[in-house]
VODRENMI-268786 format. One record per residue (C-alpha): chain; x, y, z. Coordinates in pm, whole numbers, plus 32768, in hexadecimal, padded with zeros to 4 digits. Layout:
<pts>
<pt><mol>A</mol><u>X</u><v>Y</v><w>Z</w></pt>
...
</pts>
This chain:
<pts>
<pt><mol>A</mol><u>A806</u><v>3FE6</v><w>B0C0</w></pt>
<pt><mol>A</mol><u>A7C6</u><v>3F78</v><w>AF4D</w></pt>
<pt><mol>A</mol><u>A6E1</u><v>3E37</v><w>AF36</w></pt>
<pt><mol>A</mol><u>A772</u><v>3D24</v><w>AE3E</w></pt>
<pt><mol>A</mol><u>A6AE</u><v>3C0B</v><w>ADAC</w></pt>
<pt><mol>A</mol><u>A73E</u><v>3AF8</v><w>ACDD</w></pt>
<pt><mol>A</mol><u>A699</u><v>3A82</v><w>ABC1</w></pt>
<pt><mol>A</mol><u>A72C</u><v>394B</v><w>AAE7</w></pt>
<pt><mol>A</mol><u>A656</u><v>3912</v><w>A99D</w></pt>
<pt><mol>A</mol><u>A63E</u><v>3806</v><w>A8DE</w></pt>
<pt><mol>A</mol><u>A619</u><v>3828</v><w>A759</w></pt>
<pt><mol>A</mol><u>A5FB</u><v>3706</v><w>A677</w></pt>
<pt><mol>A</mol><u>A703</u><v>3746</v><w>A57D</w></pt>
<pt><mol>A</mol><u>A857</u><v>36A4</v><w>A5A7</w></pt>
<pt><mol>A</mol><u>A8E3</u><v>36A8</v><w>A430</w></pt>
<pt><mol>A</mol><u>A8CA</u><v>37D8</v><w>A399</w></pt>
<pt><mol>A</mol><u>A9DC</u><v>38C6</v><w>A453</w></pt>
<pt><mol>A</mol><u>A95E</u><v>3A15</v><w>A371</w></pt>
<pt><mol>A</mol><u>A7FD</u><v>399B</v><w>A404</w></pt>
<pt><mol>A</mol><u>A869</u><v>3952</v><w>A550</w></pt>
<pt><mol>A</mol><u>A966</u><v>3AB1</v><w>A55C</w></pt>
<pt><mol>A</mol><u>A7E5</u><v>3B88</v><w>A4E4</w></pt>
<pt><mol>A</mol><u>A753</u><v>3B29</v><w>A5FC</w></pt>
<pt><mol>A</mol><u>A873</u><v>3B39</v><w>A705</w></pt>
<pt><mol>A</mol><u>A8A8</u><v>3CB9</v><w>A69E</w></pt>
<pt><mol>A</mol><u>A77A</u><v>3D1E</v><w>A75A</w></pt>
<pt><mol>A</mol><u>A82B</u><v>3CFE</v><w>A879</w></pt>
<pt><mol>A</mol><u>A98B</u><v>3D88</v><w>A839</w></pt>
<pt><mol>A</mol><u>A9BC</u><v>3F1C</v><w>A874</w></pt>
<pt><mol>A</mol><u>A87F</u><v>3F44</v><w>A91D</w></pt>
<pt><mol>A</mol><u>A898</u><v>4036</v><w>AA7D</w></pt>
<pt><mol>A</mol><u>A83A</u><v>3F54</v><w>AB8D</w></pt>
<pt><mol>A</mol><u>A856</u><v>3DF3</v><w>AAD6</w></pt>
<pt><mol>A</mol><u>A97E</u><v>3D3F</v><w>AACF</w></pt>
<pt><mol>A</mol><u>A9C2</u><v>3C0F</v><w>A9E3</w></pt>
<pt><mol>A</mol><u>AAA4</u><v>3AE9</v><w>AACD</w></pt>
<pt><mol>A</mol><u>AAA6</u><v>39AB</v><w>A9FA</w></pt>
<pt><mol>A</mol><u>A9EC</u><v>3909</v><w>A8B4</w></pt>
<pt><mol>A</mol><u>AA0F</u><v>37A1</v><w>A808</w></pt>
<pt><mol>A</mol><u>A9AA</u><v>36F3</v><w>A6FC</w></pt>
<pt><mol>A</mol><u>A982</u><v>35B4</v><w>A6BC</w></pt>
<pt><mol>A</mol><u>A938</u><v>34F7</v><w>A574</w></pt>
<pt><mol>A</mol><u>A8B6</u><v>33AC</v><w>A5D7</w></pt>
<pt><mol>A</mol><u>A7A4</u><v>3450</v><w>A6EF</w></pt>
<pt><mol>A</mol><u>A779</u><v>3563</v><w>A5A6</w></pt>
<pt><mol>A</mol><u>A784</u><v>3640</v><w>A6DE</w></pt>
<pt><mol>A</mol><u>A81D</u><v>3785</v><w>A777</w></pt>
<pt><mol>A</mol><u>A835</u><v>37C9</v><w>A8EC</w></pt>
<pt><mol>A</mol><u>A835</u><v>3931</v><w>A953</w></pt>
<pt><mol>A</mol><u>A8B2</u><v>39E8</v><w>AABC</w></pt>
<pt><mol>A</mol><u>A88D</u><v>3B3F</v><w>AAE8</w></pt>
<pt><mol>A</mol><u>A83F</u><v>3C06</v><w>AC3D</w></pt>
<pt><mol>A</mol><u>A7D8</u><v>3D55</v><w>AC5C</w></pt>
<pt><mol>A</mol><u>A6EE</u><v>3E7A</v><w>ACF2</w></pt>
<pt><mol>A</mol><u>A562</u><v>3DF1</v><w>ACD4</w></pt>
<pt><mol>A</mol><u>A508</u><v>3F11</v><w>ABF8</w></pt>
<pt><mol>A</mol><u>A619</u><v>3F08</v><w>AADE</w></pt>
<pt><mol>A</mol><u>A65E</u><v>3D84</v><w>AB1D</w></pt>
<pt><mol>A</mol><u>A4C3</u><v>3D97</v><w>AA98</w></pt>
<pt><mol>A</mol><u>A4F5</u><v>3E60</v><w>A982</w></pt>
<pt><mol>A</mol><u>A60D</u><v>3D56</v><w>A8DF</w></pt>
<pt><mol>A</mol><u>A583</u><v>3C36</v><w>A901</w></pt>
<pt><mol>A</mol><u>A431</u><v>3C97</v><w>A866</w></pt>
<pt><mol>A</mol><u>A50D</u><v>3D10</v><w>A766</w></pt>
<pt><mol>A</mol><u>A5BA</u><v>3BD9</v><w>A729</w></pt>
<pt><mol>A</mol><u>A477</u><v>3B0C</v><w>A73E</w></pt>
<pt><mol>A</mol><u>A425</u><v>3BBF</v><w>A602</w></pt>
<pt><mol>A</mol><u>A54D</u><v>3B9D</v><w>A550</w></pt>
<pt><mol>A</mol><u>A53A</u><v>3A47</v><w>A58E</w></pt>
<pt><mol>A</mol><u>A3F6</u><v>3A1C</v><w>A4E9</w></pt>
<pt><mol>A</mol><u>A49B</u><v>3ACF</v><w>A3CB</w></pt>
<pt><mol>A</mol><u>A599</u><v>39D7</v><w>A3A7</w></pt>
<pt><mol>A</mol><u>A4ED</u><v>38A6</v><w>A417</w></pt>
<pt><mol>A</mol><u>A414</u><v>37E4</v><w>A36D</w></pt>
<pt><mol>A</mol><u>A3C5</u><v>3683</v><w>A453</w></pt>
<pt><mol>A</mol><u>A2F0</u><v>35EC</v><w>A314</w></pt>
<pt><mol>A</mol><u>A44D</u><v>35C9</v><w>A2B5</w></pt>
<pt><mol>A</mol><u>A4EC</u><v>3572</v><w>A3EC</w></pt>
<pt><mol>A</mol><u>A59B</u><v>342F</v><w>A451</w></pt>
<pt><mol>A</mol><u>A68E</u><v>33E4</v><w>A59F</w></pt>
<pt><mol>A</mol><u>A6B6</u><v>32C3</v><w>A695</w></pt>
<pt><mol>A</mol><u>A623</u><v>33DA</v><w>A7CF</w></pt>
<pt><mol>A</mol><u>A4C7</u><v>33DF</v><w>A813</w></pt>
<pt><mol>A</mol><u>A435</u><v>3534</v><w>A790</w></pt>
<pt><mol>A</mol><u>A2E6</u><v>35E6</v><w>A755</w></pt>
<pt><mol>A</mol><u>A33A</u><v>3741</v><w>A6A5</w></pt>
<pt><mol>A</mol><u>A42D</u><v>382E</v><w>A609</w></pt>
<pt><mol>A</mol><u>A4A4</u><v>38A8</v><w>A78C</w></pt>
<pt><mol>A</mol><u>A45E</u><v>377E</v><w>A84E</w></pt>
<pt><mol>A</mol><u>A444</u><v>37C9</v><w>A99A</w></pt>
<pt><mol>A</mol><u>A4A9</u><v>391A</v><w>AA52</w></pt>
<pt><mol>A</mol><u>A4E2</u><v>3913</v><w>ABBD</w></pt>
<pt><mol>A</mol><u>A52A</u><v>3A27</v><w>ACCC</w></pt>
<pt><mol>A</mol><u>A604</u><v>39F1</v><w>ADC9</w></pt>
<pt><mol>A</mol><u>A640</u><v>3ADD</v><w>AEF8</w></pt>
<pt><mol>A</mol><u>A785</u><v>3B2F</v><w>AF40</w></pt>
<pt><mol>A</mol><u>A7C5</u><v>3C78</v><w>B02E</w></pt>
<pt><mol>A</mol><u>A6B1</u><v>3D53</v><w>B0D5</w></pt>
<pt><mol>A</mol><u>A5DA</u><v>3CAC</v><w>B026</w></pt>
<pt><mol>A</mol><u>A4AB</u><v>3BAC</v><w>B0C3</w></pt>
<pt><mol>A</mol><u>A40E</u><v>3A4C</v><w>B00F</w></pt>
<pt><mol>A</mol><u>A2CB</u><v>3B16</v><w>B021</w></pt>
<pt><mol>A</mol><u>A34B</u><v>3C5D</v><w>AF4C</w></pt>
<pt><mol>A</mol><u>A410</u><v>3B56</v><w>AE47</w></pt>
<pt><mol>A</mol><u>A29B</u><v>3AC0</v><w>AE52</w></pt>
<pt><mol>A</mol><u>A20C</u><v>3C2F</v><w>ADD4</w></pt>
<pt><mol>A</mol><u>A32D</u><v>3C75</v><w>ACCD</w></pt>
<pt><mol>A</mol><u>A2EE</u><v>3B3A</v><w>AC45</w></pt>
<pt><mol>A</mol><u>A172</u><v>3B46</v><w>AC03</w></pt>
<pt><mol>A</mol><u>A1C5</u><v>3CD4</v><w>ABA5</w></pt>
<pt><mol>A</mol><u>A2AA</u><v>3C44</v><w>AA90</w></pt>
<pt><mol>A</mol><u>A1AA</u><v>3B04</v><w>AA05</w></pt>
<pt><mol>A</mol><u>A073</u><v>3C22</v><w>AA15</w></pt>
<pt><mol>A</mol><u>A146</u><v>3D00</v><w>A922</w></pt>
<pt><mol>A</mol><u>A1D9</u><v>3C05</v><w>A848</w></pt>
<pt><mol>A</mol><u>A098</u><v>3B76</v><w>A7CB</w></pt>
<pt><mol>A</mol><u>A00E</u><v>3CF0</v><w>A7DA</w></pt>
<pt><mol>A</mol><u>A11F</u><v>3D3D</v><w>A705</w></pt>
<pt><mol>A</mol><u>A13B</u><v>3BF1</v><w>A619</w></pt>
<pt><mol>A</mol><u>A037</u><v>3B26</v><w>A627</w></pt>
<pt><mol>A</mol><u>A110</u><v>3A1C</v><w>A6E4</w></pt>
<pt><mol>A</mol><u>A042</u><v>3951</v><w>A7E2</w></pt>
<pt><mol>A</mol><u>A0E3</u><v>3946</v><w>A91F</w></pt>
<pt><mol>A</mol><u>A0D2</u><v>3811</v><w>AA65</w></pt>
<pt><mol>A</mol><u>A13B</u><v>3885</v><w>ABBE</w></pt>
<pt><mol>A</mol><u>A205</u><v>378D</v><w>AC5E</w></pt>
<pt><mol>A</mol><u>A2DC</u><v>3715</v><w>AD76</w></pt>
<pt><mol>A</mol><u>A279</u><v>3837</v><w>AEE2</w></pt>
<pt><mol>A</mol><u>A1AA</u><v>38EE</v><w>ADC6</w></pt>
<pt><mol>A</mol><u>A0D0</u><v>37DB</v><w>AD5C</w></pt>
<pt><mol>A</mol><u>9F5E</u><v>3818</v><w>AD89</w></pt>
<pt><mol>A</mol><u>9EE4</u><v>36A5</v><w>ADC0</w></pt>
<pt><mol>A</mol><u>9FDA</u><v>3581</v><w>AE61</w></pt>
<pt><mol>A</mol><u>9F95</u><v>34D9</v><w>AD4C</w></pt>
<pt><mol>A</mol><u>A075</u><v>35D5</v><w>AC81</w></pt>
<pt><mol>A</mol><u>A1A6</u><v>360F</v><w>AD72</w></pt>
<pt><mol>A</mol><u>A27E</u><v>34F8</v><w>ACA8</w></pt>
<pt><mol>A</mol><u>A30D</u><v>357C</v><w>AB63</w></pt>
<pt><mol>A</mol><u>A316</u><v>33F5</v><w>AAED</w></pt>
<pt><mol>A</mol><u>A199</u><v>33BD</v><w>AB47</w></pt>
<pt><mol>A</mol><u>A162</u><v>34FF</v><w>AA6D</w></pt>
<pt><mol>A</mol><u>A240</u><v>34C7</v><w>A920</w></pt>
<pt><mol>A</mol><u>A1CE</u><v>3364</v><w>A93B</w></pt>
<pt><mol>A</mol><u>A154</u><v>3330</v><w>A7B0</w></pt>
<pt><mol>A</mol><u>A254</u><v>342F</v><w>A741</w></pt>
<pt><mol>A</mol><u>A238</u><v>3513</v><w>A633</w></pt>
<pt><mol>A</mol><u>A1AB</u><v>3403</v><w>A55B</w></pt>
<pt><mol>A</mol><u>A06F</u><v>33A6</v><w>A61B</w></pt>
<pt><mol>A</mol><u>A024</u><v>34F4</v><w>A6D6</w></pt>
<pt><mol>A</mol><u>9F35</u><v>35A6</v><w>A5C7</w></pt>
<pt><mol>A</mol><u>9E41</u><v>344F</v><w>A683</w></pt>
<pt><mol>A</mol><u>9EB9</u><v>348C</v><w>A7D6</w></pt>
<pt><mol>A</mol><u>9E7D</u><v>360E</v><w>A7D7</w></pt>
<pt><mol>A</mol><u>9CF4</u><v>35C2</v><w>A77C</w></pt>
<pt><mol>A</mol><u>9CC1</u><v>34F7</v><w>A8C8</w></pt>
<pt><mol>A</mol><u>9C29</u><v>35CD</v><w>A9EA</w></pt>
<pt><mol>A</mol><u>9D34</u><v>3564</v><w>AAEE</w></pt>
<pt><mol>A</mol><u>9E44</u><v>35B6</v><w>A9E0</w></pt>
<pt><mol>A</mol><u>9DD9</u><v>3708</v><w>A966</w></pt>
<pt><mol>A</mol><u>9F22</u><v>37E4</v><w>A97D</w></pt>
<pt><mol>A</mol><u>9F15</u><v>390D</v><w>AA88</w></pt>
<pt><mol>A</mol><u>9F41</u><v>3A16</v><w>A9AE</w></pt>
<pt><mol>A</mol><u>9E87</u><v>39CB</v><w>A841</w></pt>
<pt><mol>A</mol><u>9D5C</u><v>3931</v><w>A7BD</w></pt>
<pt><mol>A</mol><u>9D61</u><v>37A2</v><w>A75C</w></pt>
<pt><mol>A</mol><u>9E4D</u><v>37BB</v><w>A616</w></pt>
<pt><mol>A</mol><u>9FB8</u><v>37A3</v><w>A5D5</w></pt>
<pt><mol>A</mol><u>A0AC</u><v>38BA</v><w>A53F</w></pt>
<pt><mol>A</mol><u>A0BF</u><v>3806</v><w>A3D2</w></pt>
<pt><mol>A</mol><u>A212</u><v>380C</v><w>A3CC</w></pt>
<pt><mol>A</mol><u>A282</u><v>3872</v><w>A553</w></pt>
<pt><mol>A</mol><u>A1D8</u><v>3754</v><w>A603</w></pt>
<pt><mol>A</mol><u>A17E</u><v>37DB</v><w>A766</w></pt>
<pt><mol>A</mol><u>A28D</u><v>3838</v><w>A87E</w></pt>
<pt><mol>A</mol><u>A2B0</u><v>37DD</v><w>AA0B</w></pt>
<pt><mol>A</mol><u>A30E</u><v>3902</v><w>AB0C</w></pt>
<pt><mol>A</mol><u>A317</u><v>3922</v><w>AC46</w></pt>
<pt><mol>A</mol><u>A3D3</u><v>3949</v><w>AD72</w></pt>
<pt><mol>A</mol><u>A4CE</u><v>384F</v><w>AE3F</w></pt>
<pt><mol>A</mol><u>A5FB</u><v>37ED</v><w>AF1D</w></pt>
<pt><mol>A</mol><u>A726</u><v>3795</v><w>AE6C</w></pt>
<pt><mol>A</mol><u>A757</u><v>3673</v><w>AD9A</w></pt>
<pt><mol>A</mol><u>A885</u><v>35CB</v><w>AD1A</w></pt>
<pt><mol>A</mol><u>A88D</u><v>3548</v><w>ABD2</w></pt>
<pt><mol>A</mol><u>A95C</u><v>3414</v><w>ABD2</w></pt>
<pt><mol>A</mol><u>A9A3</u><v>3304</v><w>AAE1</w></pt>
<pt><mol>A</mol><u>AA56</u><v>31BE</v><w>AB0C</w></pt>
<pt><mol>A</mol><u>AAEC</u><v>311D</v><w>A9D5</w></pt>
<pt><mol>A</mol><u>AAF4</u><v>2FA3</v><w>A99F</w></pt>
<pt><mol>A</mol><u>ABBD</u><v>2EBE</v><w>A8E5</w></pt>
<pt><mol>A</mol><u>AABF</u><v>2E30</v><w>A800</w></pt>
<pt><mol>A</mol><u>A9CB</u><v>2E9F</v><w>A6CF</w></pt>
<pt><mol>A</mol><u>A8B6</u><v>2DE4</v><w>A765</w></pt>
<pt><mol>A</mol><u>A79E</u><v>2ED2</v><w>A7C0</w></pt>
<pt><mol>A</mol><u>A6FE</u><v>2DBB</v><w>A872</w></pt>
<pt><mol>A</mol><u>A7FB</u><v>2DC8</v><w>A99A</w></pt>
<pt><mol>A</mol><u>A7F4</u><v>2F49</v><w>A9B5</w></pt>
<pt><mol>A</mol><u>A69E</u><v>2F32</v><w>A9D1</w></pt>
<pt><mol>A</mol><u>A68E</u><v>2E06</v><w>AABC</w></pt>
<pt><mol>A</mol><u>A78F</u><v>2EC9</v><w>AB91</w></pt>
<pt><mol>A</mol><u>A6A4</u><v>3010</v><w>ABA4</w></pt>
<pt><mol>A</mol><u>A5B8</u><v>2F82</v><w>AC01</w></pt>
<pt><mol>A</mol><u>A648</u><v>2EA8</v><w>AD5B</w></pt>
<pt><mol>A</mol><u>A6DF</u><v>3039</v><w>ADDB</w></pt>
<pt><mol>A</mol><u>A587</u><v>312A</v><w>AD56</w></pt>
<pt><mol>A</mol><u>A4AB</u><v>316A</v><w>AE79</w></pt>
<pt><mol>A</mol><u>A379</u><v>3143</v><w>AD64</w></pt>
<pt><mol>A</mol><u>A3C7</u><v>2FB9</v><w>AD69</w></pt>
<pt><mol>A</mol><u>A435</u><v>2F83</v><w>AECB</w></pt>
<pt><mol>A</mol><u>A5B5</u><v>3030</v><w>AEF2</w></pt>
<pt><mol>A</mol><u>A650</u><v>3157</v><w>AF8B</w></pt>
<pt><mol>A</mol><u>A537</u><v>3264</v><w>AFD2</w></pt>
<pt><mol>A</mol><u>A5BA</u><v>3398</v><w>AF2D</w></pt>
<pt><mol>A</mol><u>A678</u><v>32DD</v><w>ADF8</w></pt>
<pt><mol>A</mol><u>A5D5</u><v>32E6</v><w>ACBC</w></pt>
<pt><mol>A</mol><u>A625</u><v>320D</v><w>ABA0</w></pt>
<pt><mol>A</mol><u>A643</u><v>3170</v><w>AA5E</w></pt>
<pt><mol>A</mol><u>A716</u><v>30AD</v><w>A934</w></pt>
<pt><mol>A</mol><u>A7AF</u><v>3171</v><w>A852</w></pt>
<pt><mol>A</mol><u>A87B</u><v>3123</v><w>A6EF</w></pt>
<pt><mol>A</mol><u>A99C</u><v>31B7</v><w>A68A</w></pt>
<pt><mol>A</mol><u>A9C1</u><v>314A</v><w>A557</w></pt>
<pt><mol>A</mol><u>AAE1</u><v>3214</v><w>A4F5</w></pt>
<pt><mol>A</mol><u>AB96</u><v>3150</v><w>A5FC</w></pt>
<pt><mol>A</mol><u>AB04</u><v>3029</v><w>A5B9</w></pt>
<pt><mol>A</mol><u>AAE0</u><v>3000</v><w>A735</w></pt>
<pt><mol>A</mol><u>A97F</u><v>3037</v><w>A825</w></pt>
<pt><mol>A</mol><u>A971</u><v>310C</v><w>A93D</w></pt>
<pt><mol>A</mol><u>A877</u><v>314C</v><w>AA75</w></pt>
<pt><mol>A</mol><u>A7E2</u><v>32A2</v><w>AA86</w></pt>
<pt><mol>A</mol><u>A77F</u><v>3316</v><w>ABA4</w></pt>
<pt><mol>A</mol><u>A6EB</u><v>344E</v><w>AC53</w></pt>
<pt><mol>A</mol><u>A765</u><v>347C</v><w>ADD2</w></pt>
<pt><mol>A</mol><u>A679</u><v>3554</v><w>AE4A</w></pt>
<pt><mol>A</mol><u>A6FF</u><v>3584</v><w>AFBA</w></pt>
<pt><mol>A</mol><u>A850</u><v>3518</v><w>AFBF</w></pt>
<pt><mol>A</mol><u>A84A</u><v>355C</v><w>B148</w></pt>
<pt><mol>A</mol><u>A756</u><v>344E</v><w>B15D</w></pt>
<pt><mol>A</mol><u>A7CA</u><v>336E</v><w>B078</w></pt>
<pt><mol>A</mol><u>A92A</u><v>334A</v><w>B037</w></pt>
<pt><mol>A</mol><u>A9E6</u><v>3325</v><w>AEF5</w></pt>
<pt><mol>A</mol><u>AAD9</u><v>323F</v><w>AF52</w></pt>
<pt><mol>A</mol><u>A9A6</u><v>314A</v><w>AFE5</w></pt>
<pt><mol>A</mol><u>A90F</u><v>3154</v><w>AEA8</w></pt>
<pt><mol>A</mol><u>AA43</u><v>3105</v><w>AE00</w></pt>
<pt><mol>A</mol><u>AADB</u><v>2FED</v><w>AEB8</w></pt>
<pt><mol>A</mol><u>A98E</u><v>2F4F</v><w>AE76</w></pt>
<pt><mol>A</mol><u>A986</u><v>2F9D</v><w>AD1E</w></pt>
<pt><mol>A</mol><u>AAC7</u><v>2ECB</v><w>AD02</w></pt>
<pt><mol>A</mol><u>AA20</u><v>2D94</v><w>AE07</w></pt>
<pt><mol>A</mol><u>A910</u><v>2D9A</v><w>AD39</w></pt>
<pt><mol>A</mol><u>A9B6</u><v>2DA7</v><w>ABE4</w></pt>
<pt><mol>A</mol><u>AA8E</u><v>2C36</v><w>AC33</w></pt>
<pt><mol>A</mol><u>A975</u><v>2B97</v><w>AC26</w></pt>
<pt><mol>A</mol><u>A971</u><v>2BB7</v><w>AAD2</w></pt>
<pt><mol>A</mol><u>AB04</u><v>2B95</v><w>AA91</w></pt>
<pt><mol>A</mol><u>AB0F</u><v>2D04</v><w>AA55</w></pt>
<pt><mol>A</mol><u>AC08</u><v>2E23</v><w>AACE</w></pt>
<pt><mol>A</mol><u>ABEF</u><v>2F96</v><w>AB3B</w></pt>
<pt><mol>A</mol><u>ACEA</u><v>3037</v><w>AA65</w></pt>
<pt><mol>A</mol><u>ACC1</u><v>31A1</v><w>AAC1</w></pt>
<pt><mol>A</mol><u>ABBD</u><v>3294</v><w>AB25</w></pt>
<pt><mol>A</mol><u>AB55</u><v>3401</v><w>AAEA</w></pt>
<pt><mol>A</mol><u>AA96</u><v>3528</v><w>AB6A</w></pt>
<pt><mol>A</mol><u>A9E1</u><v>3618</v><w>AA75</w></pt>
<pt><mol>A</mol><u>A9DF</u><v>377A</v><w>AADA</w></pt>
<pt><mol>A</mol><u>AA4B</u><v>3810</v><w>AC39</w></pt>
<pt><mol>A</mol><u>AA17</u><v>3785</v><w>AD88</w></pt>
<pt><mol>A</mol><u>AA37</u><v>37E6</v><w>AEC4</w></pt>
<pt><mol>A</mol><u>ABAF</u><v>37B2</v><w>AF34</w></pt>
<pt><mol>A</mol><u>AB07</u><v>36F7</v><w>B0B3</w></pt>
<pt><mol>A</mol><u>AA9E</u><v>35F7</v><w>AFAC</w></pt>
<pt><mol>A</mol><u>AC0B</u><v>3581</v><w>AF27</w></pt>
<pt><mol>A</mol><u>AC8C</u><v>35A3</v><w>B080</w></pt>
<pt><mol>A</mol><u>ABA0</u><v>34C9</v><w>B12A</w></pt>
<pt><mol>A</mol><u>ABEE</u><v>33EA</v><w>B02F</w></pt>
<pt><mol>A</mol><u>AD98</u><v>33F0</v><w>B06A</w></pt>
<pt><mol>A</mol><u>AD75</u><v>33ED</v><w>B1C4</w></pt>
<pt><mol>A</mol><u>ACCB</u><v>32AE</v><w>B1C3</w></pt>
<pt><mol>A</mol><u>ADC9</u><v>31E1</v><w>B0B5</w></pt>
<pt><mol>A</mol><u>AEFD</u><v>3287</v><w>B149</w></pt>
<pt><mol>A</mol><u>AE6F</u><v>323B</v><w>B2AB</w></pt>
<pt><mol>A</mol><u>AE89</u><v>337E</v><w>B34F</w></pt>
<pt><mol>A</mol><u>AE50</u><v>33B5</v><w>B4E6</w></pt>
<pt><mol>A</mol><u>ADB0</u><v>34A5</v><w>B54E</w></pt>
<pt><mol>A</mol><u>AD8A</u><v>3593</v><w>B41B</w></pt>
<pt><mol>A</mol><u>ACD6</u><v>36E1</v><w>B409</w></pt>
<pt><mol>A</mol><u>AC8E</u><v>37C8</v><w>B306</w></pt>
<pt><mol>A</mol><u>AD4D</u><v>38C0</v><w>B3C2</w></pt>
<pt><mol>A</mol><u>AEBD</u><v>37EE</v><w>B332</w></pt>
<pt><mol>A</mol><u>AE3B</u><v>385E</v><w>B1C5</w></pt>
<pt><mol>A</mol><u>AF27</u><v>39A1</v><w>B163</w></pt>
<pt><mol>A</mol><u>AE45</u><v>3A1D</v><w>B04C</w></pt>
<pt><mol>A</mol><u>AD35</u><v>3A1D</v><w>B156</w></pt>
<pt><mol>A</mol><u>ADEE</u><v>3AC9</v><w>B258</w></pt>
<pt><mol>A</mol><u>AE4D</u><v>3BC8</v><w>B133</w></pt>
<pt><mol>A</mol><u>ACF1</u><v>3C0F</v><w>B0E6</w></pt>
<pt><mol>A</mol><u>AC67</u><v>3C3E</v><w>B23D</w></pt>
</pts>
């Protein structure tokens, strides 16, 4: 039986579409990858990537689109309300089918030993990858961003994993590594103030003291003229989305704001949403077993 990996990278370009459409074409038409979902977004100056495929070819493409990306992406130039450290941001492995943590763990250092072979691109292992605890969390790691990490990279405990103690002029450095899988989800407020976003972030992260596998931070979307919270789920079986959004919206009346809408970035896994409608329609008794699409693919 094949093995399939998913891989969802992160590339810090959200405005240009010709730029953004370069590096996506790695990974349409290739034998054994297959593209499922991209977005862009202009405020983060960020695009979000999902693609599964065969370990070998899935390889191949994204080490191809790594370097495109440092083609097209110049982060001396680059400005966006996300956190970010290079050109491709972060790239993690997820395993999907016939496929163990401890293999994604060997494509992943396999891909960040020939991209800075190949480019000159230093490379952190993070997340079930990570060679000290210290450098599991992505946020511990970008912490500085792009800006301060030429500094950060010189420090013994910081030295990337792949690549000496210098920055890719122009690329920054790049996170991968292998993971469960996360949900990106975002919950808009009513108000421009940053303040409150923040504020909010901070009460549901498990950094500061919230839920334990809930990431977080304020975001501006200017465009909008509205604030969001941005968060990382990164085991949704653990931590619920609805919990973390019913006290998103507690949390947010203490300030004489409103939750106005929400949003996930990328795929998820469909157990995710349901868990979720089950518990604000009230459901007894449910099982995955009720889902039709499920029953379809088994």
């Amino acid at each position: 039986m094949k093995k399939i990996v998913q891989c969802v990278p992160n590339f810090s370009e959200g405005r240009d579409p010709k730029k953004v459409d370069r590096i996506v074409e790695a990974f349409r038409g290739k034998e054994g990858v297959k593209l499922l979902d991209y977005s862009s977004d202009t405020d983060h100056n960020r695009s979000v990537v999902t693609l599964v495929g065969e370990p070998d070819p899935l390889k191949e493409a994204v080490v191809e689109a790594i370097g495109i990306a440092l083609e097209e992406i110049d982060m001396t130039k680059h400005e966006g309300q996300h956190p970010r450290m290079g050109a491709t941001d972060v790239v993690p492995f997820i395993p999907i089918k016939n496929v163990t943590m401890d293999e994604a763990i060997e494509l992943s250092k396999e891909v960040a030993k020939e991209v800075y072979e190949k480019y000159q691109l230093p490379v952190f292992l993070y997340e079930k990858s990570s060679s000290a605890p210290h450098r599991e969390n992505l946020a511990k790691i970008r912490k500085g961003q792009f800006e301060e990490m030429g500094e950060k990279v010189k420090q013994e405990e910081w030295e990337p994993d792949f690549g000496g103690k210098n920055i890719h002029s122009t690329g920054g450095v790049t996170a991968i590594g292998a993971r469960m899988p996360l949900v990106a989800f975002n919950v808009n407020l009513d108000t421009n103030d940053l303040e409150f976003a923040n504020q909010i972030a901070k009460n549901v992260r498990h950094l500061s003291g919230g839920f334990r596998y809930c990431k977080g931070i304020g975001i501006e979307l200017k465009d909008r003229g509205i604030v969001q919270v941005s968060m990382n789920m990164t085991d949704y079986t653990k931590t619920a989305l609805y919990r973390v959004f019913e006290l998103i919206k507690i949390e947010a009346k203490r300030y004489g704001v409103n939750v106005i809408g929400s949003e996930i970035i990328g795929l998820l896994p469909m157990e995710a949403l349901i868990d979720t409608a089950v518990y604000y329609l009230g459901v007894e008794d449910f099982s995955m077993d009720q889902v039709l699409e499920q029953r379809m693919m088994e």
